[in-house]
C-alpha positions, -999 to 999 in steps of 0.1 A, spaced: -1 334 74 -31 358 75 -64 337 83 -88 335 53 -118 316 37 -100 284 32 -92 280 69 -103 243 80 -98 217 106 -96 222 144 -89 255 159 -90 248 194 -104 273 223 -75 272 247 -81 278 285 -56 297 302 -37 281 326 -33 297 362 -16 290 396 -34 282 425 -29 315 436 -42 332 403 -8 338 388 -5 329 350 14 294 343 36 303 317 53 265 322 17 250 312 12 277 289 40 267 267 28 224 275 -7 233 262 3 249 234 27 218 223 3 194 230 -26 212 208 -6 220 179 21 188 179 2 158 200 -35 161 193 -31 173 152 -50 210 159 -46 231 133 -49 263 151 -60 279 184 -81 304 195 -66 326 229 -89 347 249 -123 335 240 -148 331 267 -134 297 281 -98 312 288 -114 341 313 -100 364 294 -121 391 308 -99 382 342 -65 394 322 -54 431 321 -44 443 292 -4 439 294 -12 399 304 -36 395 276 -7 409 253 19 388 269 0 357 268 -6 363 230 30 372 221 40 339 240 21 316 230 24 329 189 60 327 193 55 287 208 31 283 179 52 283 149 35 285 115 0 277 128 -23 300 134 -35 316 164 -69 339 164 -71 359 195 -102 371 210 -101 408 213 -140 413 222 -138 444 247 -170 467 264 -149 499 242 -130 504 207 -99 514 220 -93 481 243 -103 460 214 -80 487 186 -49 482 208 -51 439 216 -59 433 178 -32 458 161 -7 443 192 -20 407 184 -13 412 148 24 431 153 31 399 172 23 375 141 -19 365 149 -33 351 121 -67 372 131 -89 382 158 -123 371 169 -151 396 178 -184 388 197 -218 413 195 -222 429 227 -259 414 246 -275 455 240 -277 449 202 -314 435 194 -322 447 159 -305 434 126 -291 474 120 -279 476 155 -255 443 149 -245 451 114 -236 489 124 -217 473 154 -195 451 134 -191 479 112 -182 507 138 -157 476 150 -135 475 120 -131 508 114 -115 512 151 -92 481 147 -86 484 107 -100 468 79 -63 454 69 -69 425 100 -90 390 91 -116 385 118 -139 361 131 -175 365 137 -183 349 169 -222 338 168 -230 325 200 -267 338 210 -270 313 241 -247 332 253 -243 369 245 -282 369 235 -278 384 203 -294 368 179 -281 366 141 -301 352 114 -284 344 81 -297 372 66 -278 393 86 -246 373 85 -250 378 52 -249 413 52 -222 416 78 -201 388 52 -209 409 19 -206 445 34 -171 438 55 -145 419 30 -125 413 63 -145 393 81 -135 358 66 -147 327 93 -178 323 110 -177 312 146 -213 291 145 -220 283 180 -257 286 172 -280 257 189 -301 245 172 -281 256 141 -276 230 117 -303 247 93 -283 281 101 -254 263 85 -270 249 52 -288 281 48 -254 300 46 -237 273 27 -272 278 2 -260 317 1 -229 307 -11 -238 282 -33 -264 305 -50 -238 336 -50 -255 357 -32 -229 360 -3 -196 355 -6 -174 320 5 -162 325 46 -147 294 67 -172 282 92 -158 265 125 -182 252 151 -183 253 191 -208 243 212 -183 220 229 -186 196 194 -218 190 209 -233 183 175 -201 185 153 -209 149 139 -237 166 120 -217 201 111 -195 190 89 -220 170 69 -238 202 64 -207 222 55 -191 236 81 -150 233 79 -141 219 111 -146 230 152 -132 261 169 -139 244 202 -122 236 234 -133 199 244 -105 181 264 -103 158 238 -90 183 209 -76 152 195 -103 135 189 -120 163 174 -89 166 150 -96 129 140 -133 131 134 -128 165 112 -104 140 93 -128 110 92 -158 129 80 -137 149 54 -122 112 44 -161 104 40 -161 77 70 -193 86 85 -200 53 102 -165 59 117 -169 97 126 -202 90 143 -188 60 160 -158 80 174 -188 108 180 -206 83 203 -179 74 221 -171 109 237 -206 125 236 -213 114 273 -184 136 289 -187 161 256 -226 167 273 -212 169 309 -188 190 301 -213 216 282 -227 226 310 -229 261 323 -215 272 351 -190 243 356 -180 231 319 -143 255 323 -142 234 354 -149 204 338 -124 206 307 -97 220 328 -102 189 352 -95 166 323 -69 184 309 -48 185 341 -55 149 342 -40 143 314 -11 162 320 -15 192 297 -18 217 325 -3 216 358 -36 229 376 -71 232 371 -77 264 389 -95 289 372 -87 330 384 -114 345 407 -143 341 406 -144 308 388 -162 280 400 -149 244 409 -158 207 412 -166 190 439 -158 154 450 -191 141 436 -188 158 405 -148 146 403 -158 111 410 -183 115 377 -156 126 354 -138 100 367 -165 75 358 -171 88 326 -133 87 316 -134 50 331 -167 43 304 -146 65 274 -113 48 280 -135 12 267 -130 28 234 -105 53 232 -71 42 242 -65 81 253 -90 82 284 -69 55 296 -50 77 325 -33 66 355 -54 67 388 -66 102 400 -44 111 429 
């Protein structure tokens, strides 16, 4: 199904998994997919975003990866990333994306835009190259691609492009961001749009009491993000927090820059969703005292959640 305003719950960022030697694992492609969609209750996922390197895929890869993994996926819905430096790279992934049966495509500012025109002509210039018949996601992530959004102008980016139907907030600090657009809607003066935090969930406990729908994230623990959407929606705050508490230690170490793919790729292998944590050149890696922290953090995590209980690193 097309993605649109009513989209909620856990869309997770999905790494892509490669080979030691930089190949793409189609075999862990395919176990990733299953275990973020049937074993850890995602709702959706989100393909070639900046924590699955997808600036490291060609094009023909980045279209292969998306048909394959939408054709693992089922009915849920896949958003693919189709941010690109020109039109024409980001036209041909999201109509290809879309022929293969995406639910939407996401699309980042690029870091030159600085005034509120600039962004709003950008995002403007964008749909007209990839059409204004495909739902898209507004990625907001201003740590990052230094662009900074107020609500005003998401505002005017939600009211002036009907297709642009979820927010990706991944705006820190950002919980007044959320309650101002949530006031917008509430007041009428911008239209209703899904929002779905990242960060890492790094301050998802509060986001969904301020009205966001649910994380578009990529934590190693997409399960448990699954079960505190579920909590807080149920109204179980106490619970959600307490859950929240639990994981925040490796949630923090794994948001930092630099290393956090490294991280969350580490965890996931250990788990057994991906066969290998290596990351495609150049990607960075963690050393034995940085492995031996994880470790240590899983050990502390696995006191309260049964799934950080895992067999002996060997």
């Amino acid at each position: 199904m097309p993605l649109d305003e009513t989209a909620r719950g856990v869309y997770v960022i999905a790494p892509t998994p490669f080979h030691e030697d930089g190949r793409i694992d189609l075999a862990s492609t395919d176990r990733m997919t299953d275990f973020f969609l049937q074993e850890a209750g995602a709702d959706g996922m989100t393909i070639l975003g900046v924590m699955g390197e997808a600036p490291k895929l060609d094009a023909a890869e980045s279209l292969d990866i998306t048909q394959r993994i939408i054709r693992r996926a089922g009915k849920a819905g896949i958003i693919v990333g189709v941010s690109a430096p020109g039109f024409a790279a980001m036209r041909a992934l999201a109509r290809g994306a879309m022929e293969a049966g995406a639910a939407g495509v996401m699309i980042a500012p690029p870091s030159t835009l600085r005034t509120d025109d600039q962004i709003v002509t950008y995002f403007k210039q964008a749909v007209e190259a990839i059409g204004a018949d495909i739902p898209w996601v507004l990625q907001d992530y201003p740590l990052l691609f230094t662009v900074q959004m107020t609500p005003g102008v998401i505002r005017r980016i939600v009211q002036e492009l009907p297709s642009c139907v979820m927010l990706k907030h991944e705006d820190w600090p950002g919980l007044e961001k959320i309650s101002a657009l949530r006031g917008f809607q509430a007041d009428g003066s911008m239209r209703p749009i899904s929002i779905l935090c990242g960060n890492g969930g790094l301050f998802l406990d509060f986001e969904t009491e301020r009205g966001a729908d649910g994380a578009m994230t990529g934590y190693a623990f997409p399960d448990m993000l699954a079960e505190l959407v579920k909590l807080s929606r149920a109204g179980e705050r106490d619970r959600a927090h307490d859950l929240f508490d639990a994981h925040l230690p490796l949630i923090r170490y794994e948001q930092q820059f630099g290393v956090g793919l490294a991280v969350r790729k580490y965890v996931l292998r250990r788990r057994g969703v991906i066969a290998s944590d290596a990351q495609r050149k150049p990607g960075s890696t963690l050393g034995a005292k940085a492995r031996a922290e994880v470790e240590y953090l899983l050990s502390r995590l696995a006191r309260h959640d049964a799934r950080a209980k895992l067999a002996p690193a060997g």
